[in-house]
C-alpha positions in Angstrom: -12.9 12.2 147.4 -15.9 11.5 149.2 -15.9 11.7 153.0 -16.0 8.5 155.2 -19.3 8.9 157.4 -19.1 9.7 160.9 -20.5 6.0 162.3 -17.3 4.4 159.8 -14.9 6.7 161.3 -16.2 5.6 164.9 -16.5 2.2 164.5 -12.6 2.1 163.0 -12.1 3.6 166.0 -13.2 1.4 167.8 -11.6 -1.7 166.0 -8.6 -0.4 166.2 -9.0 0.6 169.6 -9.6 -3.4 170.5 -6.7 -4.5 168.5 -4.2 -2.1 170.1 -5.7 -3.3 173.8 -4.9 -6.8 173.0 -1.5 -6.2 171.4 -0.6 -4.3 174.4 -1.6 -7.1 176.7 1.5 -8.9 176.1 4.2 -6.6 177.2 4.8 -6.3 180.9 4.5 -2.2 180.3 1.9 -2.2 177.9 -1.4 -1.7 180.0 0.5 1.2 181.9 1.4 2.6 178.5 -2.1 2.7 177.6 -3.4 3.8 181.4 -0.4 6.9 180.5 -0.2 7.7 177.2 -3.7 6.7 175.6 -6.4 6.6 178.0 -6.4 10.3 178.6 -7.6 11.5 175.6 -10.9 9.7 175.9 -11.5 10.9 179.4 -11.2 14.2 178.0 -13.3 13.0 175.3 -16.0 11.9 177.8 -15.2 14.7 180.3 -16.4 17.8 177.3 -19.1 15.5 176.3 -20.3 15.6 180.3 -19.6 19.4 180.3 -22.3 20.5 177.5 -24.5 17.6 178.8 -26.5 20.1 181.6 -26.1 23.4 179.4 -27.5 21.7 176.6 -30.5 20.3 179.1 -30.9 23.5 180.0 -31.0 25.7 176.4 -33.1 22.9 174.8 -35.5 22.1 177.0 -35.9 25.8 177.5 -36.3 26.7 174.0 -38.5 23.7 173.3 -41.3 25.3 176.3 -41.2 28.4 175.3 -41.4 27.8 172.0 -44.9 26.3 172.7 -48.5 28.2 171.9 -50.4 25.7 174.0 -48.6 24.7 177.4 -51.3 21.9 177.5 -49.3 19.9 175.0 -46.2 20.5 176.8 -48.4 18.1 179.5 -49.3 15.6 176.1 -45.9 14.8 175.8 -44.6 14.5 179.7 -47.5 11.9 180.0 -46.7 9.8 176.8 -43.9 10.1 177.5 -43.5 8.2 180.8 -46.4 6.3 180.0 -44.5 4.9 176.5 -40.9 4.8 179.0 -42.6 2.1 181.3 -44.9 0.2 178.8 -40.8 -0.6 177.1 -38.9 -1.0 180.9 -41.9 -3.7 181.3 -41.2 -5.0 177.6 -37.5 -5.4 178.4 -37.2 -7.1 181.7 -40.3 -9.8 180.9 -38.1 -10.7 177.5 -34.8 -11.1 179.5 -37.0 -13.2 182.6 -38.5 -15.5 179.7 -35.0 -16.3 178.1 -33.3 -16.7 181.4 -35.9 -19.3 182.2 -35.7 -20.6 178.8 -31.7 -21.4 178.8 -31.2 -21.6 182.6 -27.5 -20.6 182.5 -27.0 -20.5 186.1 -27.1 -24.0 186.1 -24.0 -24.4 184.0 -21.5 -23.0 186.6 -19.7 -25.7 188.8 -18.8 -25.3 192.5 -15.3 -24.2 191.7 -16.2 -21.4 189.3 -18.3 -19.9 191.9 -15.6 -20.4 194.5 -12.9 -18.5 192.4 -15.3 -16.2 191.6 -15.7 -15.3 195.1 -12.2 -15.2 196.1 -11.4 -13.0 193.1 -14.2 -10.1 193.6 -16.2 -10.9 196.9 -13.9 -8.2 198.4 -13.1 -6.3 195.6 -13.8 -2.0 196.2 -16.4 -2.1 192.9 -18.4 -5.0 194.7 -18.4 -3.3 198.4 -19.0 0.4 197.0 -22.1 -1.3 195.1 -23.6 -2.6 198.2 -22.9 0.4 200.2 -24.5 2.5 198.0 -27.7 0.0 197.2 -27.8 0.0 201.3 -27.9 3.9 201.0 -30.8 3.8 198.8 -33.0 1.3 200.5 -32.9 2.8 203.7 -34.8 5.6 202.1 -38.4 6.6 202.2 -40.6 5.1 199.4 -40.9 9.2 198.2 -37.9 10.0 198.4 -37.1 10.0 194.2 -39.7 12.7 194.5 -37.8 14.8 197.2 -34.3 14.5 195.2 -36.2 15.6 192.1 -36.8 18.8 193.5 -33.6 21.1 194.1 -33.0 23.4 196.6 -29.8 25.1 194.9 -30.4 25.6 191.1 -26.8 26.4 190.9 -25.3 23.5 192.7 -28.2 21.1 190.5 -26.5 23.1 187.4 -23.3 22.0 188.4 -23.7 18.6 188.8 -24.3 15.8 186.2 -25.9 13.3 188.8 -28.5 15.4 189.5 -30.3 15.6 186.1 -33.8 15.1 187.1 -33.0 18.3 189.7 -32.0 20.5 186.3 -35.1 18.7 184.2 -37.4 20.3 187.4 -35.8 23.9 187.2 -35.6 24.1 183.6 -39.2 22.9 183.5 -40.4 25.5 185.9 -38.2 28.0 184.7 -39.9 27.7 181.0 -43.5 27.5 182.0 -42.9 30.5 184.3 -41.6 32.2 180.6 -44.7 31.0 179.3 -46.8 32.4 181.7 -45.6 36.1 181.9 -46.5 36.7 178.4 -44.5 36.5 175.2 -43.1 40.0 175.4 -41.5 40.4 179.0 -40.1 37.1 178.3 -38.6 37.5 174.7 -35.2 38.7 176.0 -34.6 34.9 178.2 -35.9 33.6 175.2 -33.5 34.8 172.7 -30.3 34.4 175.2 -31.4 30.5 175.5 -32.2 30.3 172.3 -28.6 31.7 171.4 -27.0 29.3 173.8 -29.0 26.1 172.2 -27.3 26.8 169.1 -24.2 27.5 170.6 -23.8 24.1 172.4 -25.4 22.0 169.1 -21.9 23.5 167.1 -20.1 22.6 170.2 -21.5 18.6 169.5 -20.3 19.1 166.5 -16.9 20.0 167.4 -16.7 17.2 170.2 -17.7 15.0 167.4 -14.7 15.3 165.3 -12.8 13.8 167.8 -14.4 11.0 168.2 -13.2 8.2 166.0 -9.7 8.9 168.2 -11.7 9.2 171.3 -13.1 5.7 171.0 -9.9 4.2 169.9 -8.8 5.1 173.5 -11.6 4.1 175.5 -11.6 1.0 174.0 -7.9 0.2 174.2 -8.3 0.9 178.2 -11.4 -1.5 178.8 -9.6 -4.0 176.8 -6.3 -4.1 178.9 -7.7 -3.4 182.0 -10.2 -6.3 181.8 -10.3 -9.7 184.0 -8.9 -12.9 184.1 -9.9 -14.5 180.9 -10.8 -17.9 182.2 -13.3 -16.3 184.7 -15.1 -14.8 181.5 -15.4 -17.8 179.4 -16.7 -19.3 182.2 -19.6 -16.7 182.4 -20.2 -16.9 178.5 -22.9 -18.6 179.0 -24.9 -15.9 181.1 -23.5 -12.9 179.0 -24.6 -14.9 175.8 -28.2 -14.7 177.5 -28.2 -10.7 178.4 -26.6 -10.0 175.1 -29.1 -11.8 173.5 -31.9 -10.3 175.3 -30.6 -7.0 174.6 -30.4 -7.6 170.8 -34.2 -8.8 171.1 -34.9 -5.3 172.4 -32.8 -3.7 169.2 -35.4 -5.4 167.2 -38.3 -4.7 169.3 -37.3 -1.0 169.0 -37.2 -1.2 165.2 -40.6 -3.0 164.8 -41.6 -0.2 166.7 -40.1 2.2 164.7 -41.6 0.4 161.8 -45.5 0.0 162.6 -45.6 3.3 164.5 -43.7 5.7 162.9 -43.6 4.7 159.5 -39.8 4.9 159.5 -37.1 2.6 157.7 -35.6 0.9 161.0 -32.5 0.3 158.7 -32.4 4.3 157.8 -33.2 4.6 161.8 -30.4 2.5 163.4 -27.9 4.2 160.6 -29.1 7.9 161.9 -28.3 7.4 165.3 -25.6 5.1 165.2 -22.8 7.6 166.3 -24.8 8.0 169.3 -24.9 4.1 169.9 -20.7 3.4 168.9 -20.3 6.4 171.9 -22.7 4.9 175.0 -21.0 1.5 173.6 -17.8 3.4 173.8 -18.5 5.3 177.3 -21.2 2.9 178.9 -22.8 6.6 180.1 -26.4 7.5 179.1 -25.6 11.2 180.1 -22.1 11.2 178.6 -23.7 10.5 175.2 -27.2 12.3 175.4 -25.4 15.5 173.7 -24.7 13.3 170.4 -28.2 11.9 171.2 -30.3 14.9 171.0 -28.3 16.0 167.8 -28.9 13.0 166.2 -32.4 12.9 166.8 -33.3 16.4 166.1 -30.9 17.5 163.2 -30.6 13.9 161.5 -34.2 12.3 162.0 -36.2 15.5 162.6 -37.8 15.3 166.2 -38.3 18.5 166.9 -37.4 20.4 169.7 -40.1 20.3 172.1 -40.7 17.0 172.2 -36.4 15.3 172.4 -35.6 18.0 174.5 -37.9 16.7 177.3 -38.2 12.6 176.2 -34.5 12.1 176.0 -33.2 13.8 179.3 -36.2 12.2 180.6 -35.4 8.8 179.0 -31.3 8.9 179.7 -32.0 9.4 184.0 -35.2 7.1 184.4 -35.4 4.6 180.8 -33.0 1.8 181.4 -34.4 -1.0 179.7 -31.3 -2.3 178.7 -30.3 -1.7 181.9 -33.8 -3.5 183.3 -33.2 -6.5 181.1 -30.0 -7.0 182.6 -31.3 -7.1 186.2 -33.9 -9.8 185.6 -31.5 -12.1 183.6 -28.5 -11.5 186.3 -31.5 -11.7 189.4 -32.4 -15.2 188.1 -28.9 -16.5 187.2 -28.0 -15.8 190.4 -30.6 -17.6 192.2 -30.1 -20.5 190.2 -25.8 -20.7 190.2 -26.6 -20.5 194.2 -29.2 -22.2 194.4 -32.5 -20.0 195.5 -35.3 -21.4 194.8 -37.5 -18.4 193.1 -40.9 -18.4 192.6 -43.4 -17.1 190.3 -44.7 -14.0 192.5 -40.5 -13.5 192.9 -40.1 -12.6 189.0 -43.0 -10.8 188.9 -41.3 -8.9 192.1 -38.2 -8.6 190.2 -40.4 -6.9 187.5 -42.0 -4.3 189.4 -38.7 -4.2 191.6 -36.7 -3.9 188.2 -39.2 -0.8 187.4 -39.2 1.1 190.6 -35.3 1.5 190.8 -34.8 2.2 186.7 -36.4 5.8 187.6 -34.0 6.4 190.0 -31.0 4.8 188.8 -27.8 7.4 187.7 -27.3 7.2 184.0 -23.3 6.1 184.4 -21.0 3.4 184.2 -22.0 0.6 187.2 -25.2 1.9 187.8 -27.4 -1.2 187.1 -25.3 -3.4 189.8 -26.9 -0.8 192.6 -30.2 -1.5 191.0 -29.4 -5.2 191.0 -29.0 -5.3 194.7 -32.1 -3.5 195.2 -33.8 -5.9 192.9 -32.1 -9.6 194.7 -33.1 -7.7 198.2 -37.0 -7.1 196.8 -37.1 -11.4 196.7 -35.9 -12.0 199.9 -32.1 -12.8 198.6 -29.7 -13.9 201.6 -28.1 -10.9 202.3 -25.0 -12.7 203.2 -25.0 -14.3 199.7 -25.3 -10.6 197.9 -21.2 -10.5 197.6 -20.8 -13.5 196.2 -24.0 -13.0 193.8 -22.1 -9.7 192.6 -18.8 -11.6 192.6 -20.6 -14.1 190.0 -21.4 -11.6 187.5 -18.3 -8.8 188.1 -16.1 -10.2 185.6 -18.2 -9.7 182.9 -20.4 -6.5 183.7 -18.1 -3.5 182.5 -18.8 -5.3 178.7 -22.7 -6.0 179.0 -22.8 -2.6 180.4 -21.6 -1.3 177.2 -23.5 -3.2 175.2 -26.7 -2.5 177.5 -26.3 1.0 177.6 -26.4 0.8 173.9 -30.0 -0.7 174.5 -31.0 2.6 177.1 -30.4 5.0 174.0 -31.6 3.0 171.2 -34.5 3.3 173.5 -34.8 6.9 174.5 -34.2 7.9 170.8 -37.4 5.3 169.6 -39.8 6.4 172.3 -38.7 10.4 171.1 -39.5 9.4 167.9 -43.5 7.9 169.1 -44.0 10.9 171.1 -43.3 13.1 168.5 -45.2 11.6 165.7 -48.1 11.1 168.3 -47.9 14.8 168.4 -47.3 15.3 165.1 -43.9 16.8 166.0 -42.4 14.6 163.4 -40.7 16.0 160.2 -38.0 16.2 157.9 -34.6 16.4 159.4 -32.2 19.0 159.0 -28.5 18.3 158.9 -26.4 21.0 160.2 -22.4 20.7 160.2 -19.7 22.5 162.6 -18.0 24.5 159.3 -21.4 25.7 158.0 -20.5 29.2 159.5 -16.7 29.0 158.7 -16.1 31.3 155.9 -17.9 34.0 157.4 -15.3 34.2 160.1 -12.1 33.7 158.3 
């Protein structure tokens, strides 16, 4: 009998997953049951995925520079690389501005929406930590991205997940200084990291199995744990907007796929759709860039050098889903309260959008930080910014699934131009977790 593919496993995961939540909505003890009894097992799930994310970083990106003959080239890729990352940020948040404008859903929310709205999460700890944290960053020099870029501790940078671009910097340095002391002294590193690399790819692959059970968990949780229904009907019309913003960059990413690379989109979206069922599943850009990279390298065939930079690159500062988001919620908010924006205030909100995507953490709740930074950039009341938060709270732990979807579909399409820029392009090679089994039994 032939096996179900991974994607169908996940996505009856996931299915499942929704129609448990909602059956256990109704009993009095059934979102505790799942908060007990079923929610753990995809925090472990997301927890392993989060513990091979850095060593993985670290191997890869590693092996990928010192695999190289010209470290010129390594240069070639961090500059299209960046180069392609804002060309697509830009892409998304002018797509979600024009359809914002377009369908002007701000304008559909009465007086009494927004005044339950703010009674229900004005004060809530998810609203307040947002603004605390969005105060934290502004009060920041304009620099200071480039000063928490560099570490000062590898192994305290190695042991924490929020400081990715801190590991990308070491592991960088570390492999040009490999390069640099000459193929022989530094064949030894080479083969332990090397070693390691293949080690953590068969760990994916052991994660992976438990993924279709994984998702059914997560997705159970967000489904009982979610708001009062009412509040997000009444916000349909704004989600409808983002979501169909973000579905406009699913099809600009496949275009792009199409003219550029030469690749079936449809072949494209079925490779790395594992990937996009888990940052759906997880809302977490670094959670999933594990499955990511093995998607991209074993099942596409990017090689090495090139998705071991682009996509830990692309998961900590390419958030165009995350970007689109910004500019649709900026402008709904200004019109459900009534600010009168201007033309030089989107194209603030652009450039705004921009700036705080390269520093924005690549977790659940990121992009409401951003958003803050982005309302304050056009002169926002700041003693509106609760209540603009409040508006769009009910409904942001879904579009931030669905957005984060957007951020990975992303990093894996510009991985896949840099590397055929670079001719770094080939055939893929598929490797499974048992392909070593019988020589162990």
């Amino acid at each position: 009998m032939r096996k179900l593919d991974l994607h169908w496993q996940i996505l009856i995961g996931m299915l499942l997953g929704i129609v448990f939540g909602f059956v256990m909505t109704y009993p009095d003890w059934g979102a505790e049951f799942v908060q007990d009894w079923i929610n753990p097992f995809g925090t472990i799930f997301v927890k392993l995925l989060k513990l091979i994310a850095i060593p993985l970083i670290l191997a890869s990106l590693v092996k990928g520079i010192s695999d190289l003959k010209d470290i010129s080239s390594f240069r070639n890729i961090g500059l299209r690389t960046i180069g392609i990352y804002i060309v697509t940020t830009v892409v998304a948040i002018s797509i979600g501005l024009i359809l914002v404008n377009i369908m002007k859903p701000g304008n559909g929310i009465s007086e009494e929406t927004i005044a339950q709205l703010e009674q229900t999460y004005a004060s809530d700890a998810g609203v307040t930590s947002k603004l605390e944290e969005a105060s934290r960053q502004r009060e920041s020099g304009p620099l200071q991205f480039l000063v928490d870029m560099v570490p000062d501790n590898a192994f305290q940078a190695l042991s924490d997940n929020a400081l990715m671009l801190q590991v990308i910097f070491f592991t960088i340095f570390l492999g040009i200084s490999m390069l640099l002391i000459g193929e022989k002294d530094a064949e030894p590193l080479k083969k332990f990291f090397d070693a390691l690399n293949e080690v953590v790819l068969k760990m994916v692959d052991l994660i992976m199995l438990t993924a279709p059970v994984a998702v059914f968990a997560l997705l159970a949780n967000v489904v009982v744990s979610s708001g009062d229904p009412d509040l997000l009907l009444a916000l349909l019309k704004y989600a409808g907007v983002v979501v169909l913003g973000l579905f406009l960059m699913i099809v600009f990413y496949s275009l792009v796929v199409a003219t550029f690379t030469r690749y079936n989109p449809w072949t494209f979206l079925k490779k790395i759709s594992p990937a996009q069922l888990l940052a759906f599943s997880t809302s977490s850009s670094a959670a999933t860039l594990p499955v990511t990279m093995e998607r991209v390298e074993e099942h596409i065939g990017v090689d090495k050098e090139v998705s071991s930079f682009v996509l830990p690159v692309g998961a900590t500062i390419n958030m165009d889903g995350t970007s689109l988001y910004q500019g649709v919620a900026a402008v709904f908010i200004s019109q459900a309260l009534g600010f009168e924006l201007s033309l030089a205030g989107q194209l603030t909100i652009i450039l705004t959008a921009l700036l705080a995507s390269i520093g924005s953490a690549a977790v659940p709740g990121a992009g409401m930080v951003m958003l803050v930074i982005v309302l304050e950039s056009i002169n926002f009341p700041a003693d509106k910014l609760a209540i603009g938060l409040a508006l769009i709270f009910a409904v942001d732990r879904p579009l931030d699934m669905l957005r984060t979807v957007v951020n990975v579909t992303g990093d894996a399409t510009v991985s896949m131009m840099v590397a055929k820029s670079v001719g770094k392009l080939g055939k893929p090679k598929v490797k499974n977790w048992d392909d070593h089994l019988d020589e162990v039994r």
